[in-house]
C-alpha positions in Angstrom: 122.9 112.2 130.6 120.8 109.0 132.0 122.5 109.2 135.7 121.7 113.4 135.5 117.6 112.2 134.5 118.1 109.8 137.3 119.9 112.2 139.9 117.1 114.5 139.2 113.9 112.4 139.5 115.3 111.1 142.7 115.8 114.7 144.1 112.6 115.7 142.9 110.8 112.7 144.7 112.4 113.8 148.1 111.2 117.6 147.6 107.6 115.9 147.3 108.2 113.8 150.1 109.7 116.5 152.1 106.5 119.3 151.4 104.3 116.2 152.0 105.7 116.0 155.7 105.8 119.3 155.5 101.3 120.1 154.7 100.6 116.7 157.1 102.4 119.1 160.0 100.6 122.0 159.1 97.3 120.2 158.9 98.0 118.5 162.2 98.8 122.5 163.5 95.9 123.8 162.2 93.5 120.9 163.3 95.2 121.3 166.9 94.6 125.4 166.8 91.0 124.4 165.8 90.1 122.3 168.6 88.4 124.8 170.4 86.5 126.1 167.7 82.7 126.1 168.1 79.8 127.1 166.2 78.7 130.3 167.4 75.2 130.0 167.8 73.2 131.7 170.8 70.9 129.0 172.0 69.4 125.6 171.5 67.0 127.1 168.9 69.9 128.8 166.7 71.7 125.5 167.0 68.8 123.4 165.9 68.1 125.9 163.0 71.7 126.7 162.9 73.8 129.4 161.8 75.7 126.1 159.7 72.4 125.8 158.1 71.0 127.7 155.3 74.4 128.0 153.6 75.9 130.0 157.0 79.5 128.6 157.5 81.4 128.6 160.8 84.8 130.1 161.2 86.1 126.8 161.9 84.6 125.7 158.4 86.0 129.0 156.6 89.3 128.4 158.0 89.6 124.4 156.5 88.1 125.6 153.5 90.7 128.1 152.7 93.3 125.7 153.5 92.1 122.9 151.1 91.9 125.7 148.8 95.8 126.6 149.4 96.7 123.1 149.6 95.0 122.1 146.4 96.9 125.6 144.4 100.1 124.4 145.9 99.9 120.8 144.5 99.3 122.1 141.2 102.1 124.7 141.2 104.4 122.0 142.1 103.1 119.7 139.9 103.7 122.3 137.0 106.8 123.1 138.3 107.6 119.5 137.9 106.5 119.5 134.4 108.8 122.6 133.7 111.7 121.0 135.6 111.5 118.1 132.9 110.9 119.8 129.9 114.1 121.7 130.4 116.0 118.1 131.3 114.5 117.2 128.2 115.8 120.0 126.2 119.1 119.7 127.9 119.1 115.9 127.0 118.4 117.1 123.2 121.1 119.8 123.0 123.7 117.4 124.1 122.8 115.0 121.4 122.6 117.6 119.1 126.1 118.7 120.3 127.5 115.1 119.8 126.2 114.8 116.5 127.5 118.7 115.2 130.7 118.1 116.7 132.9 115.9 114.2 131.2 117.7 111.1 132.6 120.8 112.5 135.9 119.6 113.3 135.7 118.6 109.4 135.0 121.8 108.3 137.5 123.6 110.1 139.9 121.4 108.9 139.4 121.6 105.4 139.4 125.5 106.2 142.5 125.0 107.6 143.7 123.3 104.6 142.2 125.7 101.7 144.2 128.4 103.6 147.2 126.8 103.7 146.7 126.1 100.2 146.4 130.0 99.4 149.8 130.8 101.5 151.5 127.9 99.8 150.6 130.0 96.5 151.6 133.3 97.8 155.0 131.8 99.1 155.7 130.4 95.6 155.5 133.3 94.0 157.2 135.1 96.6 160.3 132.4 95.9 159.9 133.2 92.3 160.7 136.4 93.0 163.7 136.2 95.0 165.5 133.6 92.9 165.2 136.5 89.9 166.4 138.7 92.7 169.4 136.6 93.2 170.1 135.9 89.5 170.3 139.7 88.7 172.1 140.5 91.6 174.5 137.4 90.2 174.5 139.6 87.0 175.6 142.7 88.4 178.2 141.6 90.0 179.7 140.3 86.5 179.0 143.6 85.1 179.8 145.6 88.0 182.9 147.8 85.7 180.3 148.3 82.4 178.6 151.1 81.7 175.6 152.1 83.4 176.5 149.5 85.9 175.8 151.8 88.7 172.2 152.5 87.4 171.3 148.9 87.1 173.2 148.1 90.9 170.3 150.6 92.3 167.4 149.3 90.3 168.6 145.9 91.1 168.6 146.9 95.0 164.9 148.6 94.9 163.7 145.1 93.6 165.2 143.0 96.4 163.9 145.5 98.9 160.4 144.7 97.4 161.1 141.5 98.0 162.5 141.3 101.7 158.9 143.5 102.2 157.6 140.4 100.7 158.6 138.3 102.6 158.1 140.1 106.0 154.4 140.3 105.0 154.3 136.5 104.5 156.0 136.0 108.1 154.1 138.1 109.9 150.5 136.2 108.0 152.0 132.7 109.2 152.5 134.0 112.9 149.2 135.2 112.9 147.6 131.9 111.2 149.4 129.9 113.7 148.3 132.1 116.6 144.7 131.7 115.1 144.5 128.3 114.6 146.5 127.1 118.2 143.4 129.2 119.9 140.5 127.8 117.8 142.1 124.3 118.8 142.0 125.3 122.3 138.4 126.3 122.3 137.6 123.5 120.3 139.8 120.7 121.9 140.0 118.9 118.8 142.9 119.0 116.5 142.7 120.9 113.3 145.9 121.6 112.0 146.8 118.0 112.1 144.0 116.6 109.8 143.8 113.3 107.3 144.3 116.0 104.2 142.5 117.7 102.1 141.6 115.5 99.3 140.4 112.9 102.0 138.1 115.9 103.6 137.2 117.1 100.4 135.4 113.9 99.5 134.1 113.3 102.8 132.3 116.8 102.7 131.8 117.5 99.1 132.1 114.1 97.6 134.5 113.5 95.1 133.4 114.9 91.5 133.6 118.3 94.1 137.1 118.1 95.3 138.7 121.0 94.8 142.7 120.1 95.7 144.5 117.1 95.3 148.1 117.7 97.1 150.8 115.0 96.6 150.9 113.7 99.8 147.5 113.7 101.7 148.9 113.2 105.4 149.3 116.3 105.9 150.4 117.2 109.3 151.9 120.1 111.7 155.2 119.3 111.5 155.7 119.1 108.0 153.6 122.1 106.9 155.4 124.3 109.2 158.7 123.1 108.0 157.6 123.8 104.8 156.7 127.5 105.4 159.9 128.2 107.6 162.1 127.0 104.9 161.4 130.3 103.0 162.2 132.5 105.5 165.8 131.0 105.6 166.8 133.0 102.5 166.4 135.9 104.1 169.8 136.4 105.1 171.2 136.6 101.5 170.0 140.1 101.7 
Protein backbone atom coordinates (compact mmCIF):
# COMPACT_ATOMS: atom_id res chain seq x y z
CA UNK A 1 0.00 0.00 0.00
CA UNK A 2 3.20 2.50 0.59
CA UNK A 3 4.56 1.99 -3.28
CA UNK A 4 0.48 2.61 -4.37
CA UNK A 5 0.63 6.23 -1.96
CA UNK A 6 3.96 6.68 -3.72
CA UNK A 7 2.83 5.66 -7.40
CA UNK A 8 0.07 8.09 -6.87
CA UNK A 9 1.69 11.21 -5.40
CA UNK A 10 4.18 10.95 -8.16
CA UNK A 11 1.42 10.87 -10.85
CA UNK A 12 -0.37 13.46 -9.29
CA UNK A 13 2.77 15.86 -9.29
CA UNK A 14 3.14 15.30 -13.14
CA UNK A 15 -0.64 16.20 -13.76
CA UNK A 16 0.34 19.56 -11.91
CA UNK A 17 3.30 19.96 -13.68
CA UNK A 18 1.70 19.08 -16.90
CA UNK A 19 -1.62 21.86 -16.43
CA UNK A 20 1.20 24.18 -15.25
CA UNK A 21 2.90 24.03 -18.81
CA UNK A 22 -0.25 23.79 -19.82
CA UNK A 23 -1.95 27.73 -18.19
CA UNK A 24 1.99 29.23 -18.90
CA UNK A 25 1.05 28.39 -22.83
CA UNK A 26 -2.25 29.78 -22.60
CA UNK A 27 -1.10 32.88 -20.85
CA UNK A 28 1.76 33.25 -23.35
CA UNK A 29 -1.45 32.83 -26.21
CA UNK A 30 -3.45 35.11 -24.67
CA UNK A 31 -0.74 37.78 -23.90
CA UNK A 32 0.32 37.35 -27.71
CA UNK A 33 -3.53 37.75 -29.01
CA UNK A 34 -3.49 40.88 -26.74
CA UNK A 35 -0.64 42.71 -28.16
CA UNK A 36 -2.59 44.79 -30.29
CA UNK A 37 -4.98 45.73 -27.82
CA UNK A 38 -5.35 49.46 -27.08
CA UNK A 39 -7.34 51.61 -24.96
CA UNK A 40 -9.98 52.97 -26.93
CA UNK A 41 -10.05 56.38 -26.15
CA UNK A 42 -10.86 59.22 -28.87
CA UNK A 43 -8.32 61.82 -28.33
CA UNK A 44 -5.46 63.19 -26.22
CA UNK A 45 -8.09 64.60 -23.79
CA UNK A 46 -10.04 61.19 -23.27
CA UNK A 47 -6.69 59.65 -22.82
CA UNK A 48 -5.47 62.09 -20.25
CA UNK A 49 -8.87 61.76 -18.37
CA UNK A 50 -9.19 58.27 -19.63
CA UNK A 51 -11.78 55.88 -20.27
CA UNK A 52 -9.16 53.57 -17.64
CA UNK A 53 -9.87 56.15 -15.17
CA UNK A 54 -12.78 56.55 -13.05
CA UNK A 55 -13.20 52.85 -12.61
CA UNK A 56 -13.74 52.43 -16.74
CA UNK A 57 -11.76 49.18 -17.69
CA UNK A 58 -10.35 48.44 -21.18
CA UNK A 59 -11.16 45.22 -23.06
CA UNK A 60 -7.66 44.33 -22.79
CA UNK A 61 -8.04 44.66 -18.90
CA UNK A 62 -11.55 42.70 -18.93
CA UNK A 63 -10.08 40.05 -20.85
CA UNK A 64 -6.86 39.37 -18.16
CA UNK A 65 -9.15 39.83 -15.50
CA UNK A 66 -11.45 37.06 -16.39
CA UNK A 67 -8.58 34.90 -16.91
CA UNK A 68 -7.02 35.35 -13.46
CA UNK A 69 -10.39 34.71 -12.41
CA UNK A 70 -10.52 31.26 -14.38
CA UNK A 71 -7.05 30.50 -13.55
CA UNK A 72 -7.48 31.21 -9.86
CA UNK A 73 -11.11 28.69 -9.87
CA UNK A 74 -9.11 26.11 -11.63
CA UNK A 75 -6.28 25.90 -9.01
CA UNK A 76 -8.62 25.45 -6.40
CA UNK A 77 -10.70 22.78 -8.17
CA UNK A 78 -7.63 20.90 -8.61
CA UNK A 79 -6.35 21.44 -5.42
CA UNK A 80 -9.75 19.93 -3.98
CA UNK A 81 -9.59 17.42 -6.30
CA UNK A 82 -6.28 16.58 -4.89
CA UNK A 83 -7.62 16.56 -1.50
CA UNK A 84 -10.48 14.11 -2.63
CA UNK A 85 -7.88 11.95 -4.50
CA UNK A 86 -6.12 11.33 -1.02
CA UNK A 87 -8.88 10.92 1.22
CA UNK A 88 -10.01 8.05 -0.84
CA UNK A 89 -6.18 6.56 -0.84
CA UNK A 90 -6.56 7.07 2.66
CA UNK A 91 -9.70 5.14 3.03
CA UNK A 92 -8.36 2.60 0.74
CA UNK A 93 -5.16 2.37 2.95
CA UNK A 94 -7.66 1.83 6.02
CA UNK A 95 -9.84 -0.81 4.47
CA UNK A 96 -6.94 -2.94 3.66
CA UNK A 97 -5.78 -2.87 7.15
CA UNK A 98 -8.94 -3.45 8.35
CA UNK A 99 -9.09 -6.42 5.91
CA UNK A 100 -5.75 -7.78 7.23
CA UNK A 101 -6.82 -7.60 10.61
CA UNK A 102 -10.67 -9.32 10.03
CA UNK A 103 -9.15 -11.94 8.02
CA UNK A 104 -7.75 -14.76 10.39
CA UNK A 105 -10.71 -14.15 12.96
CA UNK A 106 -12.89 -15.06 10.16
CA UNK A 107 -11.04 -17.92 8.99
CA UNK A 108 -11.52 -18.96 12.87
CA UNK A 109 -14.93 -18.63 12.87
CA UNK A 110 -15.68 -20.59 9.91
CA UNK A 111 -13.69 -23.14 11.09
CA UNK A 112 -15.11 -23.72 14.28
CA UNK A 113 -18.53 -23.62 12.12
CA UNK A 114 -17.12 -26.05 10.16
CA UNK A 115 -16.40 -28.08 13.16
CA UNK A 116 -19.88 -27.70 15.26
CA UNK A 117 -21.46 -28.99 11.96
CA UNK A 118 -19.57 -31.84 11.68
CA UNK A 119 -20.09 -32.37 15.14
CA UNK A 120 -24.11 -32.45 14.46
CA UNK A 121 -23.70 -35.06 11.42
CA UNK A 122 -21.30 -37.17 13.51
CA UNK A 123 -24.48 -37.31 15.95
CA UNK A 124 -26.97 -37.94 13.25
CA UNK A 125 -24.67 -40.78 11.70
CA UNK A 126 -24.48 -42.45 15.09
CA UNK A 127 -27.82 -42.83 15.53
CA UNK A 128 -28.37 -43.69 12.08
CA UNK A 129 -25.60 -46.85 12.84
CA UNK A 130 -27.67 -47.57 15.84
CA UNK A 131 -30.28 -48.20 13.79
CA UNK A 132 -28.99 -50.34 11.26
CA UNK A 133 -27.11 -52.70 13.56
CA UNK A 134 -30.85 -53.37 15.29
CA UNK A 135 -31.76 -53.73 11.67
CA UNK A 136 -29.23 -56.38 11.19
CA UNK A 137 -29.74 -58.20 14.45
CA UNK A 138 -33.52 -58.67 13.70
CA UNK A 139 -33.12 -59.55 10.34
CA UNK A 140 -30.39 -62.22 12.03
CA UNK A 141 -33.53 -63.25 14.12
CA UNK A 142 -35.75 -63.89 11.42
CA UNK A 143 -33.84 -65.83 9.70
CA UNK A 144 -33.64 -68.34 12.77
CA UNK A 145 -37.23 -68.17 13.02
CA UNK A 146 -38.02 -68.07 9.46
CA UNK A 147 -40.42 -71.81 9.88
CA UNK A 148 -42.36 -70.39 13.31
CA UNK A 149 -45.41 -69.03 13.36
CA UNK A 150 -46.21 -65.68 12.33
CA UNK A 151 -42.77 -65.66 10.84
CA UNK A 152 -44.05 -64.16 7.72
CA UNK A 153 -45.60 -61.24 9.60
CA UNK A 154 -42.51 -60.38 11.50
CA UNK A 155 -40.24 -60.91 7.82
CA UNK A 156 -42.46 -57.86 6.52
CA UNK A 157 -42.36 -55.70 9.54
CA UNK A 158 -38.72 -56.46 9.76
CA UNK A 159 -38.31 -55.32 6.00
CA UNK A 160 -40.44 -51.82 6.41
CA UNK A 161 -37.77 -50.99 9.24
CA UNK A 162 -34.64 -51.55 7.12
CA UNK A 163 -36.28 -49.60 4.31
CA UNK A 164 -36.52 -46.73 6.97
CA UNK A 165 -33.26 -47.17 7.39
CA UNK A 166 -31.62 -47.27 3.75
CA UNK A 167 -33.95 -43.76 3.56
CA UNK A 168 -31.81 -42.91 6.34
CA UNK A 169 -29.04 -43.21 5.21
CA UNK A 170 -29.61 -41.71 1.64
CA UNK A 171 -30.64 -38.53 3.53
CA UNK A 172 -27.26 -38.47 5.39
CA UNK A 173 -25.34 -39.05 1.93
CA UNK A 174 -26.94 -36.72 0.07
CA UNK A 175 -26.28 -33.83 3.44
CA UNK A 176 -22.43 -34.76 3.25
CA UNK A 177 -22.32 -34.19 -0.64
CA UNK A 178 -23.90 -31.07 -0.12
CA UNK A 179 -21.65 -29.98 2.99
CA UNK A 180 -18.68 -30.90 0.97
CA UNK A 181 -19.82 -29.00 -2.07
CA UNK A 182 -20.47 -25.97 0.47
CA UNK A 183 -17.48 -25.88 2.20
CA UNK A 184 -14.91 -26.63 -1.08
CA UNK A 185 -16.68 -23.28 -2.50
CA UNK A 186 -16.46 -21.12 0.67
CA UNK A 187 -12.62 -22.23 0.59
CA UNK A 188 -12.43 -21.07 -2.87
CA UNK A 189 -13.79 -17.63 -2.17
CA UNK A 190 -12.06 -17.47 0.88
CA UNK A 191 -8.61 -18.98 -0.13
CA UNK A 192 -7.98 -20.14 3.18
CA UNK A 193 -8.47 -23.60 4.34
CA UNK A 194 -11.39 -24.47 6.60
CA UNK A 195 -11.98 -27.92 6.61
CA UNK A 196 -8.54 -28.64 7.58
CA UNK A 197 -8.37 -26.66 10.91
CA UNK A 198 -6.14 -27.17 14.37
CA UNK A 199 -9.65 -28.68 15.97
CA UNK A 200 -12.26 -27.59 17.77
CA UNK A 201 -11.28 -27.61 21.31
CA UNK A 202 -8.10 -25.58 20.23
CA UNK A 203 -10.63 -22.92 18.33
CA UNK A 204 -13.02 -23.06 20.96
CA UNK A 205 -10.54 -21.65 23.48
CA UNK A 206 -9.01 -19.36 21.10
CA UNK A 207 -12.57 -17.70 20.39
CA UNK A 208 -14.49 -18.39 23.50
CA UNK A 209 -11.88 -19.10 25.98
CA UNK A 210 -11.84 -22.04 27.73
CA UNK A 211 -14.48 -22.15 30.72
CA UNK A 212 -16.77 -21.69 27.15
CA UNK A 213 -15.68 -24.65 25.18
CA UNK A 214 -18.33 -26.36 24.11
CA UNK A 215 -16.69 -29.86 22.51
CA UNK A 216 -13.73 -31.64 23.45
CA UNK A 217 -13.20 -34.47 20.64
CA UNK A 218 -10.50 -37.14 21.31
CA UNK A 219 -8.24 -36.19 18.91
CA UNK A 220 -7.97 -32.42 18.18
CA UNK A 221 -6.06 -32.56 14.75
CA UNK A 222 -8.74 -32.91 13.03
CA UNK A 223 -8.23 -32.91 9.38
CA UNK A 224 -9.89 -33.66 5.69
CA UNK A 225 -8.84 -36.79 5.29
CA UNK A 226 -9.76 -38.42 8.29
CA UNK A 227 -13.21 -36.80 8.80
CA UNK A 228 -14.24 -37.84 5.38
CA UNK A 229 -13.08 -41.32 6.01
CA UNK A 230 -14.99 -41.32 8.89
CA UNK A 231 -18.33 -40.27 7.19
CA UNK A 232 -17.77 -42.73 4.08
CA UNK A 233 -17.27 -45.60 6.31
CA UNK A 234 -21.09 -45.57 7.02
CA UNK A 235 -22.18 -45.58 3.73
CA UNK A 236 -20.28 -49.04 3.23
CA UNK A 237 -23.06 -50.93 4.97
CA UNK A 238 -25.22 -50.13 2.58
CA UNK A 239 -24.89 -53.07 0.54
CA UNK A 240 -26.14 -55.51 3.31
CA UNK A 241 -29.51 -54.44 2.10
Amino acid sequence: MIRLDESLRQRLIEEDERDELVRKLMNKKELTKNTGNFCKCSNEEDLTEGCCDGGKDCDGDVGESAREDALMNLASLREELFQRKMELLEAERLLEEKKKTCMPHLQQWLQLTYEMESKAFEQKKAIVEKNLREAKQVCEKIKKQRFKLFGSLKQNQTEDRTDLVKDKLDELKREMEERCLRWKEIERLTSFNIITNPGVSYLNSLLRGSRMSLYTPANNQLTRSSTASSMFNLFNHHHVF
